[in-house]
N, C-alpha and C positions, 0 to 999 in steps of 0.2 A: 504493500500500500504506500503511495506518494508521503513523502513524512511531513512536508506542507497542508499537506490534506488534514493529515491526523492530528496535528499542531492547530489549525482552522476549525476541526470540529472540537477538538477540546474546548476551546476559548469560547463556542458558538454553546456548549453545552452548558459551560462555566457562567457564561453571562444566563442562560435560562433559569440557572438556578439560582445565584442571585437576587435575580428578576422574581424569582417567582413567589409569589403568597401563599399565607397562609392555609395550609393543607386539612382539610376535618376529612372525618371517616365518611362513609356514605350515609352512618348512621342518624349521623346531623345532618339533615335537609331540611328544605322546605316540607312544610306539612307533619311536621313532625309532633308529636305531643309529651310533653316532660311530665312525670309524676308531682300532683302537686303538694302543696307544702313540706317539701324537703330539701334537703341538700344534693342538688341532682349534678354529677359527675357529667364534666363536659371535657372532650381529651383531642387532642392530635400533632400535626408537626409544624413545625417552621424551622428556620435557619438556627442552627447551634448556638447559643446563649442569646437566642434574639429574643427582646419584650415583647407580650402577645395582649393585647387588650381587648375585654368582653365587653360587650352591653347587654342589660336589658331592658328591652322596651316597657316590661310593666313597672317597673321602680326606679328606670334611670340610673339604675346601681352600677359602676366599673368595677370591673377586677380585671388585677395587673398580675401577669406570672411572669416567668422566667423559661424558654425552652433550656432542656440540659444539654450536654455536646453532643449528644446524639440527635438535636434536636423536637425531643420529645415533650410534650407538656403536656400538663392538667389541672384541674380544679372542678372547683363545685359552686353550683351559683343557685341560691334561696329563691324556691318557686313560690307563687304564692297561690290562693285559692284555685279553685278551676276558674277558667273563663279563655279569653281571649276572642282575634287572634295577636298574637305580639310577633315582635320581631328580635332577634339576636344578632350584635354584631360583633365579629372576631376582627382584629387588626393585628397585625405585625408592621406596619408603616402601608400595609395593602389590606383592602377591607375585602371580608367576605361577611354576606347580609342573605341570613334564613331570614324566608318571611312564611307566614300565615302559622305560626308556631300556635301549637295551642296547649292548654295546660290543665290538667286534670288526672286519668285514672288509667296507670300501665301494667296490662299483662302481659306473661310470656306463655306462649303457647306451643308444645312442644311434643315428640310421640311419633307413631307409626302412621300407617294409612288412615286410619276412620279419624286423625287430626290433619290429617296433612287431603283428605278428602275432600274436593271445592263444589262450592257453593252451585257452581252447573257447571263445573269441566267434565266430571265424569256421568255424564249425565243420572245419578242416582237419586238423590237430595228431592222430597217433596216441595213441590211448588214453586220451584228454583225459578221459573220465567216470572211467575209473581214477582216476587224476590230480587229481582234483575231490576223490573219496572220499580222497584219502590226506593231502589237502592240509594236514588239522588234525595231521598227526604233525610238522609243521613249525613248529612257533611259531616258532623263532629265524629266521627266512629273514623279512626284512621288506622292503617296499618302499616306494616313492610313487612313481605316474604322472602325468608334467607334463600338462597340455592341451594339445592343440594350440593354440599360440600365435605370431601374426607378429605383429613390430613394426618400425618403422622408426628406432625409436629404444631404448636400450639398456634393457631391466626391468629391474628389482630383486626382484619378489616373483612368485611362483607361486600358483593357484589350487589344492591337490593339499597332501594330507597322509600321513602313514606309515599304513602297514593292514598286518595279522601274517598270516601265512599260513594260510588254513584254505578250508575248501569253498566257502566265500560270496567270498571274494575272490580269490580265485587265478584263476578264470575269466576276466577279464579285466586279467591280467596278461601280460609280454610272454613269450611261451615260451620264445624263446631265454634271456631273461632267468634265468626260475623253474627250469630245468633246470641252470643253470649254477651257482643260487644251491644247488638242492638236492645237488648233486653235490659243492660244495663246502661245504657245513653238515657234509654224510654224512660227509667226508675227513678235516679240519681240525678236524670236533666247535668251532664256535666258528659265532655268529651271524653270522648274512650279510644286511647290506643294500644293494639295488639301487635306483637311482636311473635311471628308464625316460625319455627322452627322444627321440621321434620322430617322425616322420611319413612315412606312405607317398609314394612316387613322388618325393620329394626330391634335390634335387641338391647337390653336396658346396659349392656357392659357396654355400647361403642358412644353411651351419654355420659359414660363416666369416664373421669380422668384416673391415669395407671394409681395413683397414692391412695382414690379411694377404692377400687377395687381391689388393692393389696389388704387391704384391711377387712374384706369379707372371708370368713375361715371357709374352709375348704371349695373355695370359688378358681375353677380350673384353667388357670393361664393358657396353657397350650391347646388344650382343646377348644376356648374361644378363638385365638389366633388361625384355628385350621378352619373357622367357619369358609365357605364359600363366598356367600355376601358380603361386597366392603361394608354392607348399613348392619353388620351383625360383628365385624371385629373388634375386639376390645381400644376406645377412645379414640377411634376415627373421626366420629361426628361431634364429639367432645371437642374434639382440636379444632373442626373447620366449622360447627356451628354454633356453637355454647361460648369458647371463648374470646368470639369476635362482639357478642354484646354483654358482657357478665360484669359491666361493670355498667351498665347502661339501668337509670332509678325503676323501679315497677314495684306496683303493690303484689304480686303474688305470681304464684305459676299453675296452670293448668295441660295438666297430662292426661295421654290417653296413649296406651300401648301395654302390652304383654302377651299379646299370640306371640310375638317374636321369641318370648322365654319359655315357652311349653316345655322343650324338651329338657330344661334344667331348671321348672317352680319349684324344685325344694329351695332354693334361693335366693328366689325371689324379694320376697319380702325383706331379707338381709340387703340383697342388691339394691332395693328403692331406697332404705333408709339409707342408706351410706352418699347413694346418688342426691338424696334430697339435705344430708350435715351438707356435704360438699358443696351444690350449688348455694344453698343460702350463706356460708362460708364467703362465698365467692362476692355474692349482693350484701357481704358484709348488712346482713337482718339475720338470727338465728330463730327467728319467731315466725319469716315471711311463709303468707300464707301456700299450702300448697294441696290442688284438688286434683283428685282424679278421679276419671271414668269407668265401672266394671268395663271387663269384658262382656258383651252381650250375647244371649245363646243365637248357636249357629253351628248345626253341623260341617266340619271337614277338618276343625281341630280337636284330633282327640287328646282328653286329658285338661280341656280345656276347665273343668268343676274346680282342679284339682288346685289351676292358679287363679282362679278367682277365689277359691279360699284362701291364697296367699294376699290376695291383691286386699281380699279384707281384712286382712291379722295386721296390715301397716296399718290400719286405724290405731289400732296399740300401742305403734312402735312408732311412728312422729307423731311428736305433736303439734298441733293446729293443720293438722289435716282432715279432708274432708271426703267422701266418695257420691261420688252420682252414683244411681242403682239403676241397673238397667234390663233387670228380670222380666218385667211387659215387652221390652222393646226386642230387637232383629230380626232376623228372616230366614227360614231354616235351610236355604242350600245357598245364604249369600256373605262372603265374610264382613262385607262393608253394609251397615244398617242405614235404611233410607232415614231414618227420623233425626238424623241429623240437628233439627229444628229443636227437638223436644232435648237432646241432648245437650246444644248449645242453652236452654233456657233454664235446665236443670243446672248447668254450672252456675248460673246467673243468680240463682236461687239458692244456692249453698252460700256464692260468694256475699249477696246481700245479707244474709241472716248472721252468717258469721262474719266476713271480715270487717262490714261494714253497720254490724250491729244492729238491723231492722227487727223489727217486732212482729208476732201476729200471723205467720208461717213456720212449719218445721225448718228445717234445712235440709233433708233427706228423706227419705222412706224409712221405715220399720227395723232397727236393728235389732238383731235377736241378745236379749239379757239371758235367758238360762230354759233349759230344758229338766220336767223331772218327769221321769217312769214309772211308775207305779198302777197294779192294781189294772194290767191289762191296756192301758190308756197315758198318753202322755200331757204333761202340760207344759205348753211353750208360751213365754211369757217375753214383750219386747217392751226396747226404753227407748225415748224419747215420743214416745206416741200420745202424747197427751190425751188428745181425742178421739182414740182406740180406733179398730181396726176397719175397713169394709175387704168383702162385699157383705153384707147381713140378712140379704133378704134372700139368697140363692147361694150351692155349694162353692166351699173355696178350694180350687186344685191347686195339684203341686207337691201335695205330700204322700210319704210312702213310709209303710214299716219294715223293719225285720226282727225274725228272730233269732232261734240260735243257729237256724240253718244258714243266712245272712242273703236270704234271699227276698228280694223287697216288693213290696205291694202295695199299690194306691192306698191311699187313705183316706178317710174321712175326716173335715176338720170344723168345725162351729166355733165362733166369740163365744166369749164368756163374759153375760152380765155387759155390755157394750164396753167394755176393758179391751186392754192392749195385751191381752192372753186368749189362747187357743187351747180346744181338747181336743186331742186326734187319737183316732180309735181305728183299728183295723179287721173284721170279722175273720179273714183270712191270718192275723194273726194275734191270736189268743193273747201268747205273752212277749208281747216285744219286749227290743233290748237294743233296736237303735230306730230311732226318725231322723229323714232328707226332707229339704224341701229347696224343690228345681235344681238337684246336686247333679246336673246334666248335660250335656252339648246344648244338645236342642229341648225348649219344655215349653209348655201353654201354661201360665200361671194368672193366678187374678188376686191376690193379695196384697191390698194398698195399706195406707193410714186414710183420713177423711179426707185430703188433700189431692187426693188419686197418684202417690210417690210410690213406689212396692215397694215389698219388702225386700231383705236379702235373703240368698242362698244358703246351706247351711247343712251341715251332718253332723250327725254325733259320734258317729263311728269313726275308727281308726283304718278300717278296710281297703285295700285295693282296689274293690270291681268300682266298676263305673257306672257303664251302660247297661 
């Protein structure tokens, strides 16, 4: 190569950069929404020890940093109420100016297919052209969708910017996401932004980072490393999707995934805790809120009871966490449930009653408090049902006994005294000695609270079979 040449492009490079301004992530853009009243972390580059100057438009407030020699900076700048829209301005002697910023309520939303599932791209989702046409009544509901991204080493930046709600983008938005987002704009009257992070068929090791996965005991390095899938090897999507926004403010996180762990749920529940210290670790909150979705039935994953029993023993094992129950809901030969709508509204409904501390709703369906045997007939007895159980006026399915042969059969089940207890009797079996209820792939169940929430799934038994 001419050495004039390469002398001419250096110096033409040299002056670019120079030249050039202050750099944000793609994360700060336009349209973007800041968690409000907090201290919300704002980060990116400029020139090696060069001054970097913030504004904000709702308070006129400066803040002055310092980038370090690698040119890196940060800070954190005092959001106030919801409202907007306002404007941000970044300077290093060259201005960069987010406008239509708005300020209010941030989730992250994250998990396999039935999260990462849109609004009408795959065309499943009831009512999605509805949906489509009403999308622009939504401005305040914003989002950004990460790519799918693996890496084997840790990101920093995303390819993915904010987009406002309307007919043209909400189509390929995550449904559980936009239904949640919308439910809670309707509620709270206050902007809501979601921040979409997923990919189908994922398993919960490639969410976590190597340090917390070292720390679940007899959790198998190599045999996740030989998975096929990059969305299944251990901290893939941890590096290229988790910690390019992990420091980015949000009131909470909402999950949906674990078909991806069927073939190793004894772990499960180990795995989410560890994944769920770790990320709020990370969003420096050790309290932030964290919700997820059963698994809904659907025949083609077998074994599938066995981690929803897992998926509900984390209610014990974090705390302020929350589970959507989704016993009424899916489709028996489809993995992705069209009710999408009901699921996104069921998050909305956990997150109001608990994060956000509204009154005068449960936050969930029927959890089961304790089972006892006795005298031929069992009594199942659940908490949080204040205003006990339906259906009451017609049989409630779903339940089954056994005995000592451990072979199960329907059963009959009737309220007690309009309580939030059940007798279940089986004439096929005289003396049981265990009760399921929809411990199955696939089940038809109708047991709600008054709220029409179901109940959960549940056994008593220690047993293998399944089906």
């Amino acid at each position: 190569m001419n050495k004039n040449f390469v002398i001419s492009l250096f110096f033409l490079l040299g002056s670019a950069t120079l030249s050039a301004q202050v750099k944000l992530l793609p994360i700060f853009s336009d349209n973007m929404v800041l968690q409000q009243q907090t201290q919300a972390p704002i980060w990116g580059e400029s020139k090696p020890k060069k001054k970097v100057e913030i504004t904000t438009s709702w308070d006129q407030k400066k803040y002055t940093i310092q980038a370090d020699a690698q040119g890196k900076w940060s800070t954190k700048v005092a959001t106030p109420v919801a409202g907007g829209p306002y404007n941000i301005t970044i300077s290093d002697g060259k201005k960069v100016k987010l406008s239509n910023v708005m300020i209010g309520e941030v989730w992250i939303c994250s998990g396999q297919s039935n999260m990462e599932m849109q609004v009408e791209g795959w065309g499943k989702v009831m009512n999605y052209q509805q949906e489509k046409e009403e999308a622009d009544n939504y401005p305040n509901i914003r989002f950004i969708s990460l790519p799918q991204t693996d890496s084997t080493q840790p990101l920093s930046d995303c390819d993915a910017t904010w987009k406002v709600s309307n007919s043209e983008n909400i189509p390929t938005l995550s449904a559980n996401a936009y239904f949640f987002a919308k439910m809670l704009n309707e509620t709270l009257h206050v902007p809501v932004g979601i921040i979409v992070s997923c990919w189908g068929g994922s398993s919960i090791e490639s969410w976590m980072s190597p340090e917390a996965l070292q720390s679940v005991d007899g959790w198998d390095r190599k045999q996740a490393e030989a998975r096929k899938k990059i969305q299944q090897r251990p901290s893939l999507l941890y590096n290229g999707m988790i910690t390019p926004i992990n420091k980015f403010s949000a009131k909470g996180f909402l999950w949906s995934q674990g078909e991806g762990n069927i073939q190793n749920y004894k772990l499960y529940a180990q795995l989410k805790t560890a994944m769920v210290k770790q990320w709020r670790t990370e969003w420096k909150n050790p309290n932030m809120p964290f919700y997820f979705v059963m698994s809904a039935p659907g025949k083609g994953h077998k074994g599938k009871p066995f981690l929803v029993e897992q998926q509900i023993k984390c209610l014990d094992m974090i705390p302020n966490s929350g589970i959507v129950l989704t016993t009424d809901l899916g489709k028996e030969f489809e993995y992705h449930y069209p009710q999408a709508n009901i699921v996104g509204e069921r998050f909305a409904i956990l997150a109001l009653s608990e994060a956000y501390q509204m009154k005068g709703f449960p936050a969930h369906g029927p959890l089961l408090e304790g089972v006892v045997i006795e005298n031929g007939r069992a009594i199942v007895t659940y908490k949080d049902t204040p205003l006990g159980l339906c259906p009451t006026s017609y049989n409630i399915t779903g339940f089954e006994m056994a005995g000592a042969d451990r072979k199960f059969h329907p059963a009959k089940a009737r309220i007690v005294d309009k309580e939030a207890k059940l007798v279940v009797e089986c004439e096929e079996v005289p003396e049981p000695i265990a009760v399921r209820y929809a411990f199955h792939s696939w089940y038809e169940t109708n047991l709600t609270n008054t709220f029409g929430l179901p109940a959960q799934p549940f056994r008593t038994d220690n047993w293998d079979n399944v089906e």
